[in-house]
C-alpha positions as CSV (number, residue, x, y, z in Angstrom):
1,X,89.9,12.5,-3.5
2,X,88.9,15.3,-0.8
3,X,86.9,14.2,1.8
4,X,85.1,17.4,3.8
5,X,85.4,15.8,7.2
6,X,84.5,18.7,9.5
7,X,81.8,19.3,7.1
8,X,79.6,16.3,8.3
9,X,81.7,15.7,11.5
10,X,78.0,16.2,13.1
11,X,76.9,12.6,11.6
12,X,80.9,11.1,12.3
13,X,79.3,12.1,15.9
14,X,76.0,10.7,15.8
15,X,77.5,7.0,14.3
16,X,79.6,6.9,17.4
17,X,77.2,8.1,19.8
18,X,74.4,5.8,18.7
19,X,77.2,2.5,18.5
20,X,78.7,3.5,21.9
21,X,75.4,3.8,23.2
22,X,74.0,0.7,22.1
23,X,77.4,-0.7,23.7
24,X,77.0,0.7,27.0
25,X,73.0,-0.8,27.4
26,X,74.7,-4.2,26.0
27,X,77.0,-3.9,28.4
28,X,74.4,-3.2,31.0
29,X,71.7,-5.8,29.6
30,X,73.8,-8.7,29.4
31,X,77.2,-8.0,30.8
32,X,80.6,-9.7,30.0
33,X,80.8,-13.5,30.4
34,X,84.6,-13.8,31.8
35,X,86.4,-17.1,31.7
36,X,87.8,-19.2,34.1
37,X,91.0,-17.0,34.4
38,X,88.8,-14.8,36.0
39,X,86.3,-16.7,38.4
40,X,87.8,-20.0,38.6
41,X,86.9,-23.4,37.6
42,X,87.9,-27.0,37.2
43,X,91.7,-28.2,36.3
44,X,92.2,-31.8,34.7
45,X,95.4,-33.7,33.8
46,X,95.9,-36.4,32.1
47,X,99.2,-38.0,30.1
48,X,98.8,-40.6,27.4
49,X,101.1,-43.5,27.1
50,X,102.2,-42.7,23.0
51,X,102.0,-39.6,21.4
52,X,99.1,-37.1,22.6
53,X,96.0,-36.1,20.3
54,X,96.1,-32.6,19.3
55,X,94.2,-29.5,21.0
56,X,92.1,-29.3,18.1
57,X,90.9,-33.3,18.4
58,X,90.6,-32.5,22.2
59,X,88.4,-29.8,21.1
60,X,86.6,-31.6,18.7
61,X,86.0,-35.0,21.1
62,X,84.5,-32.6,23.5
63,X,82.3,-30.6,21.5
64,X,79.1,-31.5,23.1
65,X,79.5,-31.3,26.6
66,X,79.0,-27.8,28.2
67,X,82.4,-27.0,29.9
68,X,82.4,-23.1,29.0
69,X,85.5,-22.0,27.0
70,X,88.1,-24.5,27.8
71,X,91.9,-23.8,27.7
72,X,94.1,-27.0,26.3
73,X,97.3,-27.0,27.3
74,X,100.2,-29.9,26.3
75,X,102.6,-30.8,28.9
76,X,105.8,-32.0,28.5
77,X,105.6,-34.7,25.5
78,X,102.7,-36.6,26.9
79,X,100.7,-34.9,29.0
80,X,97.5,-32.4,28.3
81,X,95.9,-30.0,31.2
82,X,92.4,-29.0,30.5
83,X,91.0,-25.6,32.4
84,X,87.3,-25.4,32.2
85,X,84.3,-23.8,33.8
86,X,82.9,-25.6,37.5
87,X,81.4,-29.3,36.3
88,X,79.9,-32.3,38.4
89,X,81.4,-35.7,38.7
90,X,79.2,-36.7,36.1
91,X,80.4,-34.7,33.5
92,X,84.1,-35.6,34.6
93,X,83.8,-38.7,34.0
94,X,82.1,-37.8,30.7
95,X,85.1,-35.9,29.9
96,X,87.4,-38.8,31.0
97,X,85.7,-41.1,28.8
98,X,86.5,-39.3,25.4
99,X,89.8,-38.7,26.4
100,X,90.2,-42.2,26.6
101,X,88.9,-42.6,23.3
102,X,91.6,-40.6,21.4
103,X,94.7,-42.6,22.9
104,X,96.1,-45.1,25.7
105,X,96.0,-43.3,28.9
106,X,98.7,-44.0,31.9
107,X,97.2,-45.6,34.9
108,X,96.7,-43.8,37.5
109,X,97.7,-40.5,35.4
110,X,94.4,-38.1,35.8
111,X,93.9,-35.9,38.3
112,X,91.4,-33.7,39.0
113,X,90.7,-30.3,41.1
114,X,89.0,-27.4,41.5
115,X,91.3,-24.4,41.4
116,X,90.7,-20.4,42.1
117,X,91.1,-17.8,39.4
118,X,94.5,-17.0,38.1
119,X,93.3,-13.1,38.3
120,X,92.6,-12.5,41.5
121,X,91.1,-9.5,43.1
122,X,93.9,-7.9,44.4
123,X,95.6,-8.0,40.9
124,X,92.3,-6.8,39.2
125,X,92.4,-4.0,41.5
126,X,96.3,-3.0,40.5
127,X,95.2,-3.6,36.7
128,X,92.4,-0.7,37.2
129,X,94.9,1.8,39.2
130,X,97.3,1.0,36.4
131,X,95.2,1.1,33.8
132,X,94.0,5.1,35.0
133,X,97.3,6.0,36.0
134,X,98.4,5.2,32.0
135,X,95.3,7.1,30.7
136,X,96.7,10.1,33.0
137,X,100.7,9.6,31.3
138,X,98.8,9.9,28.1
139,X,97.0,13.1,28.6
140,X,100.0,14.9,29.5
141,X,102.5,13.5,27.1
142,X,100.9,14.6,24.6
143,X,99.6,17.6,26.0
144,X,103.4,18.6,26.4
145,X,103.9,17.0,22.8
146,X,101.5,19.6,21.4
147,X,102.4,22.5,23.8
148,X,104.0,24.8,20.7
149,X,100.7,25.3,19.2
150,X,98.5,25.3,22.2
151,X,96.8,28.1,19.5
152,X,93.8,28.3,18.8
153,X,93.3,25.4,20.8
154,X,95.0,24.2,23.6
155,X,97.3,21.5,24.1
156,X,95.7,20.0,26.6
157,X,92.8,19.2,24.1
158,X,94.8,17.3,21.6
159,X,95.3,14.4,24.7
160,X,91.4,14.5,25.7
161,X,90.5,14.1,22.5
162,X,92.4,10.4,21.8
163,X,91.2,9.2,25.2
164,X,87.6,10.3,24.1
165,X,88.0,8.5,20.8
166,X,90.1,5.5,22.7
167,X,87.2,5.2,24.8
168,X,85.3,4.6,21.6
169,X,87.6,2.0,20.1
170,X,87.1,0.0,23.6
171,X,83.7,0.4,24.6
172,X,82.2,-0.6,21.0
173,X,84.4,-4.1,21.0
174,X,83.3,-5.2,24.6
175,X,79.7,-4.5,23.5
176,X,79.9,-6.5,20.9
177,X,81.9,-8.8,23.1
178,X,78.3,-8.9,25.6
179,X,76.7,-9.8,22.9
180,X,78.7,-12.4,21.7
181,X,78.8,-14.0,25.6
182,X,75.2,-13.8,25.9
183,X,74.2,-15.4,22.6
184,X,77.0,-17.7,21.8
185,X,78.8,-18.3,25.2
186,X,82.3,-15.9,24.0
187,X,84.2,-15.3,27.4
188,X,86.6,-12.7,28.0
189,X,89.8,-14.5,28.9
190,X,93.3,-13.3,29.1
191,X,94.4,-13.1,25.7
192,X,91.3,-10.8,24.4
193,X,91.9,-8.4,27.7
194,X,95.6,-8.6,26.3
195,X,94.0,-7.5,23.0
196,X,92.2,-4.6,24.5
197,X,95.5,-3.6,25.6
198,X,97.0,-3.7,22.3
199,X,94.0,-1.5,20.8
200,X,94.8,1.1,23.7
201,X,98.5,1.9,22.3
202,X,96.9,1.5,18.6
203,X,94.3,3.9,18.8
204,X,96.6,6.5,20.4
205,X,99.3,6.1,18.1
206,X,97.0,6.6,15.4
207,X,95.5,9.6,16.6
208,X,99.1,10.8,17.2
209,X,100.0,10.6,13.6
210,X,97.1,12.8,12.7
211,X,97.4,15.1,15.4
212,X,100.9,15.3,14.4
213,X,100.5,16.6,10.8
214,X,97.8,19.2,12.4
215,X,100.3,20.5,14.1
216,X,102.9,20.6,11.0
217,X,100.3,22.6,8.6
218,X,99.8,25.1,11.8
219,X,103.1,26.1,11.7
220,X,104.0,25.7,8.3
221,X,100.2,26.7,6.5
222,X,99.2,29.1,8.1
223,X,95.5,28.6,6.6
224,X,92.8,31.2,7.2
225,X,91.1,28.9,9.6
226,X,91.6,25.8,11.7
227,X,88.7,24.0,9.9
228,X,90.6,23.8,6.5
229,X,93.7,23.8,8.3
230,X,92.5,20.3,10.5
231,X,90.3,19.1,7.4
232,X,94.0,19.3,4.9
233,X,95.7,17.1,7.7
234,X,93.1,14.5,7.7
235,X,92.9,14.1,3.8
236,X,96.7,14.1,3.8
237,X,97.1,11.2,6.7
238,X,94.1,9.6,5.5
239,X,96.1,7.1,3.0
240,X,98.6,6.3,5.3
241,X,96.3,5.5,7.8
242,X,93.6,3.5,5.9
243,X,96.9,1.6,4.3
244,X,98.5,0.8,8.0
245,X,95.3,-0.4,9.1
246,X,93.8,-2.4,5.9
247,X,97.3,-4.6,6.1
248,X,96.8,-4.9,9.6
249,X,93.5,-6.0,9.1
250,X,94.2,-8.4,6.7
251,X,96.7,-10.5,8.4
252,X,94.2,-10.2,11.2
253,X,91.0,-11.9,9.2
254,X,93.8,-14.2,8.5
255,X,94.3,-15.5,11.7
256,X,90.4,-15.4,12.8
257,X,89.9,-17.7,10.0
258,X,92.7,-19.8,9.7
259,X,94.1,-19.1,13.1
260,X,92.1,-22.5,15.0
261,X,89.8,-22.0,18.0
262,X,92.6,-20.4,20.8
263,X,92.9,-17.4,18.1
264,X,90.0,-17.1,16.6
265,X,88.3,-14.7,19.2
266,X,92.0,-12.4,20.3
267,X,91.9,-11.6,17.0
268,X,88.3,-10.8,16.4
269,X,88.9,-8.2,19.7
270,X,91.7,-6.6,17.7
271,X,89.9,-6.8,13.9
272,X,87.6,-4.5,15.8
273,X,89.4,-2.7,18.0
274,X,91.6,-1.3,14.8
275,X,88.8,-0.7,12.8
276,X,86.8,1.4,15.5
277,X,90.5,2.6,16.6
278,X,90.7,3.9,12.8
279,X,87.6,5.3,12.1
280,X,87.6,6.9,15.6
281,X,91.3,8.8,14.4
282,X,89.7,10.0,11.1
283,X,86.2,10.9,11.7
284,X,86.4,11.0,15.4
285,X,89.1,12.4,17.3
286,X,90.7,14.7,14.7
287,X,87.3,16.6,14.0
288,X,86.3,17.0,17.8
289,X,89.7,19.8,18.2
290,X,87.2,22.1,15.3
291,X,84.2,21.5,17.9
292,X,86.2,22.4,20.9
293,X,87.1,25.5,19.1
294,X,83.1,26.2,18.1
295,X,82.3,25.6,21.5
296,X,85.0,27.9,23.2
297,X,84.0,30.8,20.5
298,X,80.3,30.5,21.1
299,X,81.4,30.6,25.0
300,X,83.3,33.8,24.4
301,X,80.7,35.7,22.6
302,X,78.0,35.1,25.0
């Protein structure tokens, strides 16, 4: 099967313009709902005299109280630290009393406190600087990666490229992700930024691989133009990549639907950062070198 990507790369465009648009007014609307990692919250410990009940009967047993997302932690054989959202007395002793209910508690064993967030601003502020300073590593790498056919585009174009479609494969998760907070109360807590993370080395590695084979047929090809020469590497990565990605993918479903509560939303982050991180290599990224190209031709002849 021969797929004319650069043919209809104008409506590959228009998908991820409308999606990442839609993302950014989401974002804007009804912004992200982080967890307590972020802004802080309550911190209870207990320890039970026999055996513990599990994190999911903890989860369970406190099902109808509103405590935000709430992080179960067992410590040592007997004991269990809750972190949860700022409550009142009331609800503490609410929480007390079903936690009661699933085993013998040790007198004089809970304790109770309100505690900062374990991200602070300074280290927020380092994550950022980092975060650009990576971006920056990225755009040169592969810009010297790429630097022996800087013909008939330049290398330099190859790395703006992936972080155009990487910004894609991010922005369209944490709208979703606004979504999700507003309407169902999904934070963003530290194992779904650690996701996003993940998706950042993903999406560029795939991008790589496609960029790489470009740069194989330009040297080896020698095709009459860079539109068949960029639309042969595509159909020729396009197994490989939809094959990497689908067995990703399904180990990932996996997970988000066997996985238990903790999982179930780090893996819907990377479910859909790896298949917006795939599409965004294919139909995305790749295509965008042809309208660089267009654009620096039309700029010539005028």
């Amino acid at each position: 099967m021969y797929i004319p990507f650069i043919k209809h790369r104008k409506i590959f465009y228009l998908i991820s313009a409308i999606l990442v648009g839609l993302s950014v007014i989401s974002i804007f609307v009804f912004g992200l709902k982080f967890g307590i990692d972020f802004t802080g919250g309550s911190l209870l410990t207990i320890e039970y005299k026999t055996q513990p009940p599990t994190v999911l009967e903890i989860r369970e047993s406190l099902k109808g109280l509103d405590l935000g997302e709430v992080v179960v932690q067992p410590v040592g054989e007997k004991g269990i630290i809750l972190r949860m959202k700022d409550i009142s007395e009331k609800t503490h002793q609410e929480i007390l009393g079903k936690l009661k209910k699933l085993g013998e508690v040790e007198e004089g064993s809970a304790s109770f406190q309100s505690i900062g967030p374990v991200i602070g601003r300074e280290l927020t502020k380092k994550t950022k600087i980092v975060v650009i300073l990576a971006l920056i590593a990225i755009l040169l790498y592969i810009a010297f990666s790429f630097r022996r056919v800087s013909r008939p585009v330049k290398s330099y174009i190859y790395g703006l490229t992936s972080l155009i479609a990487l910004g894609h494969d991010v922005l369209i998760p944490l709208g979703i992700f606004s979504i999700l907070g507003k309407f169902l109360g999904v934070e963003i807590t530290i194992p779904i930024i650690t996701a996003f993370l993940t998706v950042f080395g993903y999406s560029i590695n795939d991008s790589v691989v496609v960029f790489d084979r470009v740069r194989e047929n330009l040297l080896r090809l020698r095709e009459p133009t860079f539109d068949l020469t960029v639309e042969k590497s595509l159909n020729q990565t396009l197994t490989r990549s939809l094959n990497t990605s689908l067995t990703t993918l399904f180990v990932l479903f996996a997970i988000f639907f066997f996985g238990g509560e903790t999982l179930k939303y780090f893996s819907l982050a990377l479910i859909l950062g790896i298949g917006f991180g795939t599409y965004s290599s294919l139909f995305l990224a790749t295509p965008l070198l042809v309208s660089f190209l267009r654009f620096k031709e039309r700029r010539y002849r005028e």
